[in-house]
C-alpha positions as CSV (number, residue, x, y, z in Angstrom):
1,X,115.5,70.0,143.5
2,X,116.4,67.0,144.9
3,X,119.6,65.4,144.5
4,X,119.8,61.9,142.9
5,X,122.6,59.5,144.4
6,X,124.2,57.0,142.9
7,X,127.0,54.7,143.7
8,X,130.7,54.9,144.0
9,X,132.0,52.4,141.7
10,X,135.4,52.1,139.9
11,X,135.1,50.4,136.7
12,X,138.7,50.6,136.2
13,X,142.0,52.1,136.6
14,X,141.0,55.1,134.7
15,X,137.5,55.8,135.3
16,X,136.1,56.7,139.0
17,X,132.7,58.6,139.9
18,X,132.4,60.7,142.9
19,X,130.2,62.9,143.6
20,X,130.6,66.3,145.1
21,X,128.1,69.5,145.3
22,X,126.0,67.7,143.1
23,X,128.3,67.3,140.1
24,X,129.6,63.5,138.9
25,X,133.4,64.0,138.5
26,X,135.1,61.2,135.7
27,X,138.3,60.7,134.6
28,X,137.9,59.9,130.7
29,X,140.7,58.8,128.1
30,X,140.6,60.3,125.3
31,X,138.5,57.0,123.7
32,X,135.6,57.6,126.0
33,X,135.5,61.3,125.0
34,X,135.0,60.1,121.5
35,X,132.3,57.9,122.3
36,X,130.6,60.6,124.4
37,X,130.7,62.9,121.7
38,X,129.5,60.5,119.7
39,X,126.6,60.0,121.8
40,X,124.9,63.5,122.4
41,X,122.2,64.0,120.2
42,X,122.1,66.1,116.8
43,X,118.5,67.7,117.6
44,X,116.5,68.4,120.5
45,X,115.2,71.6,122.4
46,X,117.4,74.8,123.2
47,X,118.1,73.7,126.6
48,X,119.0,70.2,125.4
49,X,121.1,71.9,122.1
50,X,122.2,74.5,124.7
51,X,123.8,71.9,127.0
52,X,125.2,69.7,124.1
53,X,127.3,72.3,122.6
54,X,128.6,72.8,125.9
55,X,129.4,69.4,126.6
56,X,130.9,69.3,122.6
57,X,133.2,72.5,123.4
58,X,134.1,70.9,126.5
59,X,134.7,67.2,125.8
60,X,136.1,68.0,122.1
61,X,139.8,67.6,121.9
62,X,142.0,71.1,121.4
63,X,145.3,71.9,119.4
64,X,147.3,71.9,122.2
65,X,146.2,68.1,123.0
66,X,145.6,66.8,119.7
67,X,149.4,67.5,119.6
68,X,150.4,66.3,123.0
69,X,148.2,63.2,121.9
70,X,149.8,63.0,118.7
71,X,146.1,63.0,117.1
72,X,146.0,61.4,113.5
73,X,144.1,59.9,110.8
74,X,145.1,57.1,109.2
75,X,143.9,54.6,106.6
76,X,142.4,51.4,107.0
77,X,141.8,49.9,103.8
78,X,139.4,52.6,102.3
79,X,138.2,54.0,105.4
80,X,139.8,56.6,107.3
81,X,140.7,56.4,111.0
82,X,141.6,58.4,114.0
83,X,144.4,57.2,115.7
84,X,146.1,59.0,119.0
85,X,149.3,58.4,121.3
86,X,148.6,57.7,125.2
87,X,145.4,55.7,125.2
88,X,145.2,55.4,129.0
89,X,145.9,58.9,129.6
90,X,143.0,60.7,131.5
91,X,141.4,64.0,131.8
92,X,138.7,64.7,134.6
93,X,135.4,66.0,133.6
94,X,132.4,67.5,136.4
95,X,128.9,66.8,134.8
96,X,125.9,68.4,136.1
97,X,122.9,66.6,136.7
98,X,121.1,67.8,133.7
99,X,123.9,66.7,131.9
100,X,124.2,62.9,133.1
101,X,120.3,62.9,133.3
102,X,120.8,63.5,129.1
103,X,123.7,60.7,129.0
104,X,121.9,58.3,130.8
105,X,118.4,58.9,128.7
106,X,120.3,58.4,125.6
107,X,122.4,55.3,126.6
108,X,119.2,54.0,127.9
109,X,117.7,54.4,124.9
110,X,120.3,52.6,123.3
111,X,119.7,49.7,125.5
112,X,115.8,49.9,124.6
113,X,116.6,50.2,120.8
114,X,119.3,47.1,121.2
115,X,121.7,49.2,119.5
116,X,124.3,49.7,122.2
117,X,127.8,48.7,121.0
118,X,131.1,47.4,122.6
119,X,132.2,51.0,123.0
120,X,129.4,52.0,125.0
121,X,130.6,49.5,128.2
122,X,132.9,51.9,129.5
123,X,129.7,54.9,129.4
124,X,127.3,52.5,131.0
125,X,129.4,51.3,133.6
126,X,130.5,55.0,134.7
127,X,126.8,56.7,134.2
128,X,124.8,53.8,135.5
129,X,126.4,51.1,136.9
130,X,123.9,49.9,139.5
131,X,121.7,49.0,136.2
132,X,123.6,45.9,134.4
133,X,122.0,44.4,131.7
């Protein structure tokens, strides 16, 4: 197996990749979790299903934060919303390279598909950086 490098690159103030042992290490607010999450795909293999539920169980926010975070839903007009408290609070995350091999196929193909959104910026930057559109 050979280990893929990439960059060291802080996109911001809250967000820094390093690598170490061959896992990516991110500090993600609680906003890029949601995007992440939001990212994984539904269907796939078992390995791919396998590592997705792991990432979900991982990534997914718990009692004990969704309190600390004062996690919400509110209405906007007829829609409902989630809202939270400490939007630049971060959490660090290790992903293995299976893992950011699958985030990186998927925002790729977002790119491909010309469906990325605004939200997606902060995944792009931190997973594959050296690839600007």
């Amino acid at each position: 197996m050979t280990k893929q490098t990439t960059g060291v690159r802080r996109t911001s103030k809250t967000a820094e990749k390093k690598e170490e042992k061959g896992l990516v290490k991110l500090d993600l607010t609680v906003g890029h979790r949601f995007s992440l999450l939001e990212l994984l795909p539904a269907k796939g293999g078992i390995t791919t299903i396998r590592i997705v539920h792991e990432l979900r169980q991982r990534l997914g926010i718990g009692a004990k934060e969704a309190l600390d975070i004062n996690l919400r839903e509110e209405a906007l007009g007829k829609a409902m919303v989630i809202k939270w408290d400490n939007a630049t609070k971060t959490r660090s995350f290790s992903f293995g390279g299976f893992e950011v091999k699958l985030i990186i196929e998927h925002l790729q193909k977002l790119q491909k598909d010309e469906v990325l959104e605004e939200k997606h910026l902060p995944l792009w930057d931190m997973f594959i950086p050296e690839e600007r559109p």
